[in-house]
Structures are given as C-alpha cells and as structure tokens.
C-alpha positions as protocol buffer text, in pm:
chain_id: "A"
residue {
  index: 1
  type: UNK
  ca { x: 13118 y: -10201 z: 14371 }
}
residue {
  index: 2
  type: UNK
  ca { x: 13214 y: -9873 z: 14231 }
}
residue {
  index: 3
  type: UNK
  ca { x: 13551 y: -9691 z: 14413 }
}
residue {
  index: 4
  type: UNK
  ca { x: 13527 y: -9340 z: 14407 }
}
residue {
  index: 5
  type: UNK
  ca { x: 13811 y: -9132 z: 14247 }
}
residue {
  index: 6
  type: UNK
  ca { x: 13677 y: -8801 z: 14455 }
}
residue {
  index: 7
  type: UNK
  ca { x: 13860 y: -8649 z: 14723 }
}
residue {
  index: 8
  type: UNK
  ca { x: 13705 y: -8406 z: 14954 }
}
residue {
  index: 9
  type: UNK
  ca { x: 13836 y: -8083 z: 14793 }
}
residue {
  index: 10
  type: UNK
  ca { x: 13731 y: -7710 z: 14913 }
}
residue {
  index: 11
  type: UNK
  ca { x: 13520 y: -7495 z: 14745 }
}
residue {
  index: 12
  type: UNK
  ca { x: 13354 y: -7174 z: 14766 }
}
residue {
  index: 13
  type: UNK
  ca { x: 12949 y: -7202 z: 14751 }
}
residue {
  index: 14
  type: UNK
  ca { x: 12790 y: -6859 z: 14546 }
}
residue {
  index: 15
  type: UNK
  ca { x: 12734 y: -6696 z: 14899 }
}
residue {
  index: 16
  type: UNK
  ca { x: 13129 y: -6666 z: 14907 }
}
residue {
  index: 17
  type: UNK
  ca { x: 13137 y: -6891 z: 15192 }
}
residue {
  index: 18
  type: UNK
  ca { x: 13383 y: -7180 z: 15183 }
}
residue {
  index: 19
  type: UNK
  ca { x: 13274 y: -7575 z: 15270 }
}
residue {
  index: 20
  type: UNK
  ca { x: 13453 y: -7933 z: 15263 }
}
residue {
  index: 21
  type: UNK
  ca { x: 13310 y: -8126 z: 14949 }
}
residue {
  index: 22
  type: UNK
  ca { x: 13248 y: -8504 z: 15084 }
}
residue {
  index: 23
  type: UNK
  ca { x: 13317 y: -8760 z: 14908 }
}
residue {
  index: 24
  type: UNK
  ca { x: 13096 y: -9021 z: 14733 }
}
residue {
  index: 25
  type: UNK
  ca { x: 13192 y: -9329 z: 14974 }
}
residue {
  index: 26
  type: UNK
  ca { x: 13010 y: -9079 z: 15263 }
}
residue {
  index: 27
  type: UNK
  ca { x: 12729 y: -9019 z: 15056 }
}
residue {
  index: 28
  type: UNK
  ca { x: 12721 y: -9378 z: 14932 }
}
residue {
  index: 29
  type: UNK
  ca { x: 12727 y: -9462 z: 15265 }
}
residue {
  index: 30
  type: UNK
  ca { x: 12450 y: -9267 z: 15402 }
}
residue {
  index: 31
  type: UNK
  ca { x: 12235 y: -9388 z: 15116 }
}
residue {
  index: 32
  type: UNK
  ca { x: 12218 y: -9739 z: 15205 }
}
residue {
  index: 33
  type: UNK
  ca { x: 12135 y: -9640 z: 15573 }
}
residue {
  index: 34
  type: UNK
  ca { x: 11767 y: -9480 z: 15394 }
}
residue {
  index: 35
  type: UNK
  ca { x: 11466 y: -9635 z: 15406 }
}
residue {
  index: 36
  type: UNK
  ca { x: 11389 y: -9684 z: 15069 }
}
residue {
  index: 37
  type: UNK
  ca { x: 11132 y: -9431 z: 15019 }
}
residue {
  index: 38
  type: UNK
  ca { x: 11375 y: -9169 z: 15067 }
}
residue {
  index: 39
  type: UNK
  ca { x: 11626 y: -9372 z: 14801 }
}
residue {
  index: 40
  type: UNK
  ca { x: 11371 y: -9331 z: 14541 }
}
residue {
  index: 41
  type: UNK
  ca { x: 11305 y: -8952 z: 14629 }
}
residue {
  index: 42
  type: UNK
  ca { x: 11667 y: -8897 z: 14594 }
}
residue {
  index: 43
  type: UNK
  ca { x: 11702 y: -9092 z: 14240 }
}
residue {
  index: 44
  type: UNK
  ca { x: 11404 y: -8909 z: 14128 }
}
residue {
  index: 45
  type: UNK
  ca { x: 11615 y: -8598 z: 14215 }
}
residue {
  index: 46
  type: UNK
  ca { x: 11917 y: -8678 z: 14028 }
}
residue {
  index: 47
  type: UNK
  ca { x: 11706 y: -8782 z: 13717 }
}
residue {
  index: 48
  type: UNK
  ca { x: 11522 y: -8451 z: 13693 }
}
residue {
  index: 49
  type: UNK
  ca { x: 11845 y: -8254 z: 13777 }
}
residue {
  index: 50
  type: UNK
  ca { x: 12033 y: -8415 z: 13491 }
}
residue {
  index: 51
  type: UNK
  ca { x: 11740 y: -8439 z: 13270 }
}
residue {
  index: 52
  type: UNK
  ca { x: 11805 y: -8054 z: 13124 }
}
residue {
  index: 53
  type: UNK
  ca { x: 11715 y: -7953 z: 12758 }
}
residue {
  index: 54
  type: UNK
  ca { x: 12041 y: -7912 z: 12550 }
}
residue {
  index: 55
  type: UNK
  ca { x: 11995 y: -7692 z: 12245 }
}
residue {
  index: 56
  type: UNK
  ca { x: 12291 y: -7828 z: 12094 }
}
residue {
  index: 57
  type: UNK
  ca { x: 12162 y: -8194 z: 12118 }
}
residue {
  index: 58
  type: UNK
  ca { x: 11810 y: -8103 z: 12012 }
}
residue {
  index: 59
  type: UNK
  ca { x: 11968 y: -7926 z: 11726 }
}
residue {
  index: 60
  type: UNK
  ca { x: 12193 y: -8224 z: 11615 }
}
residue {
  index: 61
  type: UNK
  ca { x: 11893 y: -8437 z: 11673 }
}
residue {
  index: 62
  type: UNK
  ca { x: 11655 y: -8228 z: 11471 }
}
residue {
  index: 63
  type: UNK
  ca { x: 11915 y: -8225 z: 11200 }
}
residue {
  index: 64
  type: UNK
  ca { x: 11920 y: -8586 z: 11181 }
}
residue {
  index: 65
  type: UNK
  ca { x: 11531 y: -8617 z: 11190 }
}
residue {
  index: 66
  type: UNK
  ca { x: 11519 y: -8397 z: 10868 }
}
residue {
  index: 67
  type: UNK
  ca { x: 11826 y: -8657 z: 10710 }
}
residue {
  index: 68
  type: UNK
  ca { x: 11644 y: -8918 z: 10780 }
}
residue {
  index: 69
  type: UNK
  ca { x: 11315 y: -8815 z: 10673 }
}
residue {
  index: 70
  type: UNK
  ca { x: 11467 y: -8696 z: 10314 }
}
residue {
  index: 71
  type: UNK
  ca { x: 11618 y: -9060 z: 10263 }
}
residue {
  index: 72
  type: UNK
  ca { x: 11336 y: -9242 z: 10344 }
}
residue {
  index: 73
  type: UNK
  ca { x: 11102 y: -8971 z: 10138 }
}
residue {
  index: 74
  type: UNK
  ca { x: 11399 y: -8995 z: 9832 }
}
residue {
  index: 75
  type: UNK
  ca { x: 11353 y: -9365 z: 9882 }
}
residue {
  index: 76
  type: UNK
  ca { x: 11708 y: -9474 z: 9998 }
}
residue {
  index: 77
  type: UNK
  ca { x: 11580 y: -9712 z: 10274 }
}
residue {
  index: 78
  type: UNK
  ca { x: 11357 y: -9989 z: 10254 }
}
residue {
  index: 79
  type: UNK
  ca { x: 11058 y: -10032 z: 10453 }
}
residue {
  index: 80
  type: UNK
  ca { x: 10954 y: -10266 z: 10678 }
}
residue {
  index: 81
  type: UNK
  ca { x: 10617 y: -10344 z: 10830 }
}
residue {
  index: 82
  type: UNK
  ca { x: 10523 y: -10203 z: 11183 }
}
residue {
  index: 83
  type: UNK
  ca { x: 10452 y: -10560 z: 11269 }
}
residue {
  index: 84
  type: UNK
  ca { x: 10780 y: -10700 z: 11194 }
}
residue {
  index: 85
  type: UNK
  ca { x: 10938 y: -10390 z: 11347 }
}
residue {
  index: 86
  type: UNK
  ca { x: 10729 y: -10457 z: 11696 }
}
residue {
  index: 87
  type: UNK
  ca { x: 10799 y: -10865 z: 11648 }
}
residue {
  index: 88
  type: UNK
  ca { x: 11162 y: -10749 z: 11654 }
}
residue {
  index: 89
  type: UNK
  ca { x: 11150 y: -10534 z: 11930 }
}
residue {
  index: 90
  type: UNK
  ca { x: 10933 y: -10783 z: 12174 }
}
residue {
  index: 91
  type: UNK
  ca { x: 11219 y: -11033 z: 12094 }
}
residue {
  index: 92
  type: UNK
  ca { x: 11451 y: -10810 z: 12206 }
}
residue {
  index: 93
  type: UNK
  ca { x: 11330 y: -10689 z: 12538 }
}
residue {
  index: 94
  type: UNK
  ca { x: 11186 y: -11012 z: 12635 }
}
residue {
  index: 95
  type: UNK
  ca { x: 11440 y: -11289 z: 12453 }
}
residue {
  index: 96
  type: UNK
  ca { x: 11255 y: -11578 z: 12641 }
}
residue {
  index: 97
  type: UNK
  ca { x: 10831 y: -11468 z: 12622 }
}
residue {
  index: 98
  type: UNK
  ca { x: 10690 y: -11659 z: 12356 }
}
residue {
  index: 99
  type: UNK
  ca { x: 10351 y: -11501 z: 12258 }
}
C-alpha cells in the first residue's frame, strides 16, 4: 500500500478564490467506494491528462531516430531477422506459452 507524503495545503484556484487541497488517502479512499465503471472513467482521465505532447521529448526522440538510422544506414549494427526479433519478443511477454 502506498502512504501518501501530501498534506492538505491551501491554495488559490485561477478564480482567486482560496480552497483546502485533500489529500490522497481521501481520494484513495473514495476511489475504492466506486463502482468500477466509474474507476475506469477516472483512470482513463488521468491517462489522457498526463498523456501531453512534449516538444522537448519529441525533439530528443527525433534526434535519436536520425542517430540511429545513420548507424544502421553506415552499417555499425548488425541485423537481425524480423522473425528472430518477434521470437524474442513473444518469449519475453509470455515466458511460459510455447507455440
């Protein structure tokens, strides 16, 4: 179980209005008492909100993609065959299906 290390703190919303922050053991509590429909509507909220482009990591990403590309086109990496690539990736997400 995860202890929170938040403390209801003021703050001042962007109306200029002031409210009590609670903490997350209330909201962890309320959480379990939803049906679960309302659990997954609330995860799904999180996600998205969290889930916001970030130039700087598409940049750094982007820059890597082009690094990467170059070795492999400069030859600097060996290849290896899609199938052995997707043989070593079923192994690893399911350790104990044998196909």
């Amino acid at each position: 179980m995860v202890t929170s290390v938040v403390r209801e703190r003021h703050f001042t919303n962007a109306n200029g209005g002031h409210y009590m922050a609670r903490t997350v053991d209330n909201l962890v509590a309320e959480i379990h008492s939803l049906p679960d429909v309302q659990k997954l509507r609330l995860v799904d909220t999180i996600l998205e909100d969290l889930d916001r482009p970030d130039p700087e990591i598409d940049r750094i990403w982007a820059e890597e993609a082009r690094n990467r590309l170059a070795t492999y086109k400069a030859g600097r990496v060996s290849k290896v065959p899609y199938e052995t690539v997707m043989g070593r990736t079923h192994l690893i997400v399911c350790p104990y299906e044998s196909f």
